[in-house]
BAVEX-106932 format. One record per residue: x, y, z of N, C-alpha, C in turn; residue number from 1. Coordinates in nm, 4 decimals, padded with zeros to 6 digits. Layout:
N
<site n_xx="X" n_yy="Y" n_zz="Z" ca_xx="X" ca_yy="Y" ca_zz="Z" c_xx="X" c_yy="Y" c_zz="Z" k="NUM"/>
...
***
This chain:
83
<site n_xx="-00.9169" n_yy="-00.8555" n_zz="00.4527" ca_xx="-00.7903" ca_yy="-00.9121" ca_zz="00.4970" c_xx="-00.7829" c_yy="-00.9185" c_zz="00.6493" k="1"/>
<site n_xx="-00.7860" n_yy="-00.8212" n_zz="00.7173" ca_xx="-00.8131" ca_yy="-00.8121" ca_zz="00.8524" c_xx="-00.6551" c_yy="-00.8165" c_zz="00.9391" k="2"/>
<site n_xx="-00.5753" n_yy="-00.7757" n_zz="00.8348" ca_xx="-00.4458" ca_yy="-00.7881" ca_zz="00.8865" c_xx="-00.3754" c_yy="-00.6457" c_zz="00.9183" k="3"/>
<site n_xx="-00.2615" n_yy="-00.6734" n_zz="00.9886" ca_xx="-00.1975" ca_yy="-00.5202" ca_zz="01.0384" c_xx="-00.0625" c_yy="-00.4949" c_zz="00.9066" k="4"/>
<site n_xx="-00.0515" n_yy="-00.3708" n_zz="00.8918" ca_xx="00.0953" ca_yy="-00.3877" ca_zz="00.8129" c_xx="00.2170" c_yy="-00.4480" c_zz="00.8470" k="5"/>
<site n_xx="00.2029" n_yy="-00.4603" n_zz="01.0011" ca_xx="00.3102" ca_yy="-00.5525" ca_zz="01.0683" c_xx="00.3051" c_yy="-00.7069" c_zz="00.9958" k="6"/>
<site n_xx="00.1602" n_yy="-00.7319" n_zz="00.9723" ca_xx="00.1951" ca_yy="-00.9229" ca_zz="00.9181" c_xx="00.2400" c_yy="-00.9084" c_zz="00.7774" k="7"/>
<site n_xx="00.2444" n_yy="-00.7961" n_zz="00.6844" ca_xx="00.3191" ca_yy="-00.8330" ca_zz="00.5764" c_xx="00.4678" c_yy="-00.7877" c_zz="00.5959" k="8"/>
<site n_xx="00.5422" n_yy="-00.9001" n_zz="00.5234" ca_xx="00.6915" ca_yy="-00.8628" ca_zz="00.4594" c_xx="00.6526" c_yy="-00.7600" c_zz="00.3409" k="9"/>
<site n_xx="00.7216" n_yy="-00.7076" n_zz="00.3137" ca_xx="00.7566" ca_yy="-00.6029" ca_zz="00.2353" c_xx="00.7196" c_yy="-00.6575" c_zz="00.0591" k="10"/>
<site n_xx="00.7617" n_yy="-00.7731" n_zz="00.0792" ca_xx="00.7622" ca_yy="-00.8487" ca_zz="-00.0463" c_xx="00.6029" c_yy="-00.8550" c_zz="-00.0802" k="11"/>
<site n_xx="00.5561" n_yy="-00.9130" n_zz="00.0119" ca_xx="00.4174" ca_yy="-00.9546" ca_zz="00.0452" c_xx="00.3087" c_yy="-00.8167" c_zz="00.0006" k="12"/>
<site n_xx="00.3426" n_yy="-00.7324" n_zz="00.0833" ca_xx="00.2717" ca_yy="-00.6160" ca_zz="00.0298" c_xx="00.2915" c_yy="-00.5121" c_zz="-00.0645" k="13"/>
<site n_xx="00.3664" n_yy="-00.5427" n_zz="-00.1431" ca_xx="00.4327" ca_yy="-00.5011" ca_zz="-00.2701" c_xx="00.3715" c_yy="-00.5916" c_zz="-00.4069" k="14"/>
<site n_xx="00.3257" n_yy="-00.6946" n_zz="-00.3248" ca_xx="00.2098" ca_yy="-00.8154" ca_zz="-00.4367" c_xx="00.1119" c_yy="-00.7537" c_zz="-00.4242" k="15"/>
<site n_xx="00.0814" n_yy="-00.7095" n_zz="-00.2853" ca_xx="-00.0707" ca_yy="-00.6683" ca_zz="-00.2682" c_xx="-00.1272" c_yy="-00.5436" c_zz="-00.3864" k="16"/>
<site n_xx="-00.0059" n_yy="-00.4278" n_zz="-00.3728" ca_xx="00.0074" ca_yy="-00.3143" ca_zz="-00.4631" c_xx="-00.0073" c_yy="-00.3508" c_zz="-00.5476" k="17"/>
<site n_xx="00.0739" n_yy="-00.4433" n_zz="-00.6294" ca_xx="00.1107" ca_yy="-00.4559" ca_zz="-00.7440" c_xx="-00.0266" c_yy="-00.4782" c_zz="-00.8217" k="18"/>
<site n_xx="-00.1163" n_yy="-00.6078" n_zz="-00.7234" ca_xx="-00.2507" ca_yy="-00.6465" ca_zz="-00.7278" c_xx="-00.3670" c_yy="-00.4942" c_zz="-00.7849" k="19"/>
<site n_xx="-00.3557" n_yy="-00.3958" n_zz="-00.7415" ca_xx="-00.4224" ca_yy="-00.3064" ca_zz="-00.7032" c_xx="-00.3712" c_yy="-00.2419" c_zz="-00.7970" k="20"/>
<site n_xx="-00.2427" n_yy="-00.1834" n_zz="-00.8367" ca_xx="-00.2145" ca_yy="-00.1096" ca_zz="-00.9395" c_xx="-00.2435" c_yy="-00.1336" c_zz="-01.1342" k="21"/>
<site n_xx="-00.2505" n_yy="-00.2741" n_zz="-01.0865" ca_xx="-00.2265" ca_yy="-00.3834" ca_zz="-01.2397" c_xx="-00.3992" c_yy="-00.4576" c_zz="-01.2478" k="22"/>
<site n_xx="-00.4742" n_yy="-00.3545" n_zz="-01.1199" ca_xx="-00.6416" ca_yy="-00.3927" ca_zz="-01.1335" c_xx="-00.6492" c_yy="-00.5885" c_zz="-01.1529" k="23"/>
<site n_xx="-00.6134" n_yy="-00.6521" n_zz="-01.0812" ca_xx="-00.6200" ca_yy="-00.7894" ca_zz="-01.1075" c_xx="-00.7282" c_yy="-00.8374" c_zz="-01.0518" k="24"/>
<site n_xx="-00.8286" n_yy="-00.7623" n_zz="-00.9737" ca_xx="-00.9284" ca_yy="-00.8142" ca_zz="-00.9027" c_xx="-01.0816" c_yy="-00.8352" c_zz="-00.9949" k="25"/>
<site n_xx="-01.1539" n_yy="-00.9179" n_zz="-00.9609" ca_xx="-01.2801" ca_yy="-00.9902" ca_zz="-01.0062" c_xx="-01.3777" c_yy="-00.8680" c_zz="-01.0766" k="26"/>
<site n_xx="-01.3559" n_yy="-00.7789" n_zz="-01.0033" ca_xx="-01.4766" ca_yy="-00.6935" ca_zz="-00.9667" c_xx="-01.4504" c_yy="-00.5510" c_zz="-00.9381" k="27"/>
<site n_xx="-01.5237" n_yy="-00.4565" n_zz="-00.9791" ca_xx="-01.5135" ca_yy="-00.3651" ca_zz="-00.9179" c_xx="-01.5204" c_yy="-00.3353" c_zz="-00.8070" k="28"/>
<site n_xx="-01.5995" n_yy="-00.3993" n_zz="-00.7219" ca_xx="-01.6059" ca_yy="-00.4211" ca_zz="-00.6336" c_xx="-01.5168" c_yy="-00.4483" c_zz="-00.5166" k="29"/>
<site n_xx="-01.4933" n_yy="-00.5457" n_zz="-00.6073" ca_xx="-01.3282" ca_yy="-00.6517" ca_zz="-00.5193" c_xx="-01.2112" c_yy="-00.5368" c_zz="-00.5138" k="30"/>
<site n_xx="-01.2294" n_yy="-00.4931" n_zz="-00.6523" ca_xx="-01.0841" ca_yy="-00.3581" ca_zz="-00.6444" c_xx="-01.1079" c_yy="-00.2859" c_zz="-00.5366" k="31"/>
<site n_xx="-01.2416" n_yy="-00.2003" n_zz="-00.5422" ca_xx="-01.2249" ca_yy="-00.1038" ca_zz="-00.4556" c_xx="-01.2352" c_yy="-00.1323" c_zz="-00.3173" k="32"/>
<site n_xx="-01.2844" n_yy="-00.2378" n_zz="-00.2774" ca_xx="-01.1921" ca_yy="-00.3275" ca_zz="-00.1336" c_xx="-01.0573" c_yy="-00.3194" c_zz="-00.0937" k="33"/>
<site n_xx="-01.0118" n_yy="-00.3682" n_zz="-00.1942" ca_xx="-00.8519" ca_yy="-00.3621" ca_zz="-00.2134" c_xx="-00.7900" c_yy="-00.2413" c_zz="-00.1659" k="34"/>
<site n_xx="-00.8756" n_yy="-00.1594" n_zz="-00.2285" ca_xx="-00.8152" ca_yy="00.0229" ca_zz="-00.2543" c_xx="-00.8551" c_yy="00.0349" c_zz="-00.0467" k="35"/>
<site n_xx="-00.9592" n_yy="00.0344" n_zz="-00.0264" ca_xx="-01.0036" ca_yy="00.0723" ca_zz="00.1097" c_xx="-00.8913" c_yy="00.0003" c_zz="00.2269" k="36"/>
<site n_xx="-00.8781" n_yy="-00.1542" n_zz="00.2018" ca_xx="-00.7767" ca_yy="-00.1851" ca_zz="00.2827" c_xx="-00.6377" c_yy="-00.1388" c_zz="00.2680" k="37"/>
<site n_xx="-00.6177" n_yy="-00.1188" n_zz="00.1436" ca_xx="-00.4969" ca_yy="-00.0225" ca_zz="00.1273" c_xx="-00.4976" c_yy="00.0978" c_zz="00.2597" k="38"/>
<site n_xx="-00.5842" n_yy="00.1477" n_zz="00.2167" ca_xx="-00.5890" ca_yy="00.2712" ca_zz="00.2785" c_xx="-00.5742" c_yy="00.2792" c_zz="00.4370" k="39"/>
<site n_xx="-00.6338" n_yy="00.1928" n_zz="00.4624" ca_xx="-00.6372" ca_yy="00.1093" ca_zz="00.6094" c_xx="-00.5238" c_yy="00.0626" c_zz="00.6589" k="40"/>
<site n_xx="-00.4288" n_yy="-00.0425" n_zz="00.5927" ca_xx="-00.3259" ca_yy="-00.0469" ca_zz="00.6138" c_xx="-00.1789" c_yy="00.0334" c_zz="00.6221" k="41"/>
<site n_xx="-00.1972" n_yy="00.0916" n_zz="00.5362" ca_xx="-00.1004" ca_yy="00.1875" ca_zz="00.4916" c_xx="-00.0868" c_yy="00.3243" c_zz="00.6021" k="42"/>
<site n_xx="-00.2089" n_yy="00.3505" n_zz="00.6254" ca_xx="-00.2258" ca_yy="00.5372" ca_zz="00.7341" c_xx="-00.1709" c_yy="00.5998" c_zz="00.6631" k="43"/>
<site n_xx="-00.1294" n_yy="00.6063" n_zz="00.6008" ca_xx="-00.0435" ca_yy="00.7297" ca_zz="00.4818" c_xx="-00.1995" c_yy="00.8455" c_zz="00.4510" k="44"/>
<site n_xx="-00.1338" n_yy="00.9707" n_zz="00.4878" ca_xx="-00.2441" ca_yy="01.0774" ca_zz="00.5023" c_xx="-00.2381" c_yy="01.0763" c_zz="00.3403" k="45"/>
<site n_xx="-00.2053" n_yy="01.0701" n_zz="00.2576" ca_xx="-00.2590" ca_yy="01.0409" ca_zz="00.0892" c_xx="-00.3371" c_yy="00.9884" c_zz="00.0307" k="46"/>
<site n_xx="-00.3532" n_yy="00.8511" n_zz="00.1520" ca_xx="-00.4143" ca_yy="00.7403" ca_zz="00.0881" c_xx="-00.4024" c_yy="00.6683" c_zz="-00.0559" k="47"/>
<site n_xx="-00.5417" n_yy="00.6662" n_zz="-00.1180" ca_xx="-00.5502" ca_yy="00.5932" ca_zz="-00.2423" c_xx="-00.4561" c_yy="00.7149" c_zz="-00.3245" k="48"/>
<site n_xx="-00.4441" n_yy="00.8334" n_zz="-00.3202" ca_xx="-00.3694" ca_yy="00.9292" ca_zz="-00.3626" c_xx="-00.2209" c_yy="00.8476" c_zz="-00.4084" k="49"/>
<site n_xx="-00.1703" n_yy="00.8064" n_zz="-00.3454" ca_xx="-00.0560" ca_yy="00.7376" ca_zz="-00.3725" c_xx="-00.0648" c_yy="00.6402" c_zz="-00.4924" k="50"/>
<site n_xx="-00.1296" n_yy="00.5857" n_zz="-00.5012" ca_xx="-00.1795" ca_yy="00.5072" ca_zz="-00.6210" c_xx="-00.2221" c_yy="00.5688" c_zz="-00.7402" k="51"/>
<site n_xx="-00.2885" n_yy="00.6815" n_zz="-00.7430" ca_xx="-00.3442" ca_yy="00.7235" ca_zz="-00.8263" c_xx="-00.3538" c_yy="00.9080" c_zz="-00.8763" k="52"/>
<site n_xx="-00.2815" n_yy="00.9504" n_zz="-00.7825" ca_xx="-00.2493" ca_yy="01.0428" ca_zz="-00.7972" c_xx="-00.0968" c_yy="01.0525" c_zz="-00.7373" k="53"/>
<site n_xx="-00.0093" n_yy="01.0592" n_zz="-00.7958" ca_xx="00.1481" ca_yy="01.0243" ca_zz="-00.6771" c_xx="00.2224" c_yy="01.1765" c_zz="-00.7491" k="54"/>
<site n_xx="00.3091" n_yy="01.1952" n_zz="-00.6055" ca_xx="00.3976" ca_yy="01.2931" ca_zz="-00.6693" c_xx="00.4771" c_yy="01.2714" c_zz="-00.7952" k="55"/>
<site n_xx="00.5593" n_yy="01.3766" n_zz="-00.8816" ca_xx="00.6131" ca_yy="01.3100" ca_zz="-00.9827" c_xx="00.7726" c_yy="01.2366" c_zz="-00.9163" k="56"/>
<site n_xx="00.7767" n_yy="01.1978" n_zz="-00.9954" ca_xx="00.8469" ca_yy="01.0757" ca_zz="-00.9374" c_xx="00.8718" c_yy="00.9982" c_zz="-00.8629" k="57"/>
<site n_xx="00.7216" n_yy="00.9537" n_zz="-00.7932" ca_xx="00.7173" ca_yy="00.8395" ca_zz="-00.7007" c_xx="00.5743" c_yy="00.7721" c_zz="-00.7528" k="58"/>
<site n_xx="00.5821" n_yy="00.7362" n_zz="-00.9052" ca_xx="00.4893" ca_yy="00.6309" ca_zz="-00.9458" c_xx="00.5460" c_yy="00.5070" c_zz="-00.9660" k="59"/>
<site n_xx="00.4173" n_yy="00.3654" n_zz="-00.9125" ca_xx="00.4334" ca_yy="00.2310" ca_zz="-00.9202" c_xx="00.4932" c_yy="00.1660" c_zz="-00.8253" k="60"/>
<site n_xx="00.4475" n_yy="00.1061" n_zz="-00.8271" ca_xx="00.4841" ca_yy="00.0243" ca_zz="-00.7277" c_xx="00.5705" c_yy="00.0020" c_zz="-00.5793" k="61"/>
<site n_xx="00.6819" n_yy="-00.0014" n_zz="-00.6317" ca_xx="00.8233" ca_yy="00.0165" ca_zz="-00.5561" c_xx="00.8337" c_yy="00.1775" c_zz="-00.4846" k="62"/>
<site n_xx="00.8105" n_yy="00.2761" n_zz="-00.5387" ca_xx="00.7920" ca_yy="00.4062" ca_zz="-00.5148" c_xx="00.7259" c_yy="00.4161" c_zz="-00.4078" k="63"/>
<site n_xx="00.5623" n_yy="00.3514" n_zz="-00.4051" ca_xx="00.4590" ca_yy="00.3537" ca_zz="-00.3022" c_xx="00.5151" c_yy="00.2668" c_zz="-00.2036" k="64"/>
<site n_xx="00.5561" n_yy="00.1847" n_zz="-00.1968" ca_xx="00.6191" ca_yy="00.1043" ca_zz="-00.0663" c_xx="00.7364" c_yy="00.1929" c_zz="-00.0230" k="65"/>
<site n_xx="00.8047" n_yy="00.2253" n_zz="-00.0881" ca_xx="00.9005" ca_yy="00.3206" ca_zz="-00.0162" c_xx="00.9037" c_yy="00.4417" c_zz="00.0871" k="66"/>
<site n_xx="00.7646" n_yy="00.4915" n_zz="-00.0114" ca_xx="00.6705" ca_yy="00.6506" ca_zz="00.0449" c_xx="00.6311" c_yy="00.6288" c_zz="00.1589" k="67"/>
<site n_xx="00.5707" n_yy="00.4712" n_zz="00.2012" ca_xx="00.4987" ca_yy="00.3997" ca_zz="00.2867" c_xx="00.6224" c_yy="00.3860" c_zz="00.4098" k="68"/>
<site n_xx="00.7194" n_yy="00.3206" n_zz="00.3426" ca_xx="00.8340" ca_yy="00.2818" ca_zz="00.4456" c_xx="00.8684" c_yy="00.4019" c_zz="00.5115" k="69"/>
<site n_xx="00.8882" n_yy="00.4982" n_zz="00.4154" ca_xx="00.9505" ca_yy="00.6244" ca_zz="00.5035" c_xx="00.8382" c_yy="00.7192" c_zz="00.5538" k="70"/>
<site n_xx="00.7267" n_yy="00.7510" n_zz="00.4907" ca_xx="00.5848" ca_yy="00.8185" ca_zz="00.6290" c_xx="00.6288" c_yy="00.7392" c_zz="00.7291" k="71"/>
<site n_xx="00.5663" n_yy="00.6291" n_zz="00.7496" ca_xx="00.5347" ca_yy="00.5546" ca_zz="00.8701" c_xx="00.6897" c_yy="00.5609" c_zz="01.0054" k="72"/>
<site n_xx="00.7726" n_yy="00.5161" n_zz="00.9167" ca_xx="00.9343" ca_yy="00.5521" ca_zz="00.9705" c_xx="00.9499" c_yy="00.6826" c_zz="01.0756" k="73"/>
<site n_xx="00.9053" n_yy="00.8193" n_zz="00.9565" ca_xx="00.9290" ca_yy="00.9344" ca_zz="01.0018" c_xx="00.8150" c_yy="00.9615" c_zz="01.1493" k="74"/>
<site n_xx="00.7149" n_yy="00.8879" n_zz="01.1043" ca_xx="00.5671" ca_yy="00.9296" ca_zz="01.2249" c_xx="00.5650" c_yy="00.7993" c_zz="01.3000" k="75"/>
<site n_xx="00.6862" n_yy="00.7392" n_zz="01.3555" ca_xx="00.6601" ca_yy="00.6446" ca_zz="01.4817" c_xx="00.6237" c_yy="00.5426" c_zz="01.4248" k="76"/>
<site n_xx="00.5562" n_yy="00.5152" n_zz="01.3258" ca_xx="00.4588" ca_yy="00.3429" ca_zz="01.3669" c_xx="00.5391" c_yy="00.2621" c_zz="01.2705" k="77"/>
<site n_xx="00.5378" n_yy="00.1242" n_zz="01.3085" ca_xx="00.5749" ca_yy="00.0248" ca_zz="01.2954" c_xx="00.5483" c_yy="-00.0618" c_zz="01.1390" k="78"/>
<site n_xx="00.6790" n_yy="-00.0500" n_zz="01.0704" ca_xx="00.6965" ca_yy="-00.1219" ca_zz="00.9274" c_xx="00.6664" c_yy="-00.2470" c_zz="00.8950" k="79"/>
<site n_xx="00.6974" n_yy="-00.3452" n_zz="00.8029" ca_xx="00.6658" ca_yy="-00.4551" ca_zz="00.7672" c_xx="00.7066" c_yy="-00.5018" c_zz="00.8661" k="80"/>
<site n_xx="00.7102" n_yy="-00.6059" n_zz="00.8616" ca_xx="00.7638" ca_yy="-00.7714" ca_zz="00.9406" c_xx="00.8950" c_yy="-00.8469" c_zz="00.8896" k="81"/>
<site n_xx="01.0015" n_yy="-00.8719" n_zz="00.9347" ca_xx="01.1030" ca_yy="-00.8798" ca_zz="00.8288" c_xx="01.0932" c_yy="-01.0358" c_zz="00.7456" k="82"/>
<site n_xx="01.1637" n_yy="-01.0468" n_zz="00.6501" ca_xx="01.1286" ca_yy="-01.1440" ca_zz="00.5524" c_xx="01.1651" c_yy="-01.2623" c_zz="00.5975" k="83"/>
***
């Protein structure tokens, strides 16, 4: 992708998840791309953890963008892009 979390809207990277959670990609391959730029994008010290291992009650989707909204919020750096 080569993009910052700043170029997605919220909406936008909530497809991306959704992509990644619901395994829609070609390949194993392709997924675990997915998973790495996740990880990349996101800085969330959990990482793929969030996806796949999540606290209880912050599984799927909406949960992980939220977790995302508020780390990043709480530690300075800069959220989506607005819609």
């Amino acid at each position: 992708m080569g993009k910052e979390i700043t170029d997605f809207s919220e909406a936008d990277f909530l497809a991306f998840v959704e992509g990644i959670y619901q395994d829609t990609y070609p390949s194993e391959n392709a997924h675990m791309a997915a998973v790495a730029e996740f990880e990349r994008l996101c800085e969330h010290p959990s990482g793929s953890d969030l996806l796949y291992y999540p606290e209880e009650g912050k599984s799927g989707p909406l949960a992980i963008i939220q977790e995302i909204k508020e780390w990043r919020k709480a530690n300075g750096k800069p959220g989506f892009r607005d819609e």
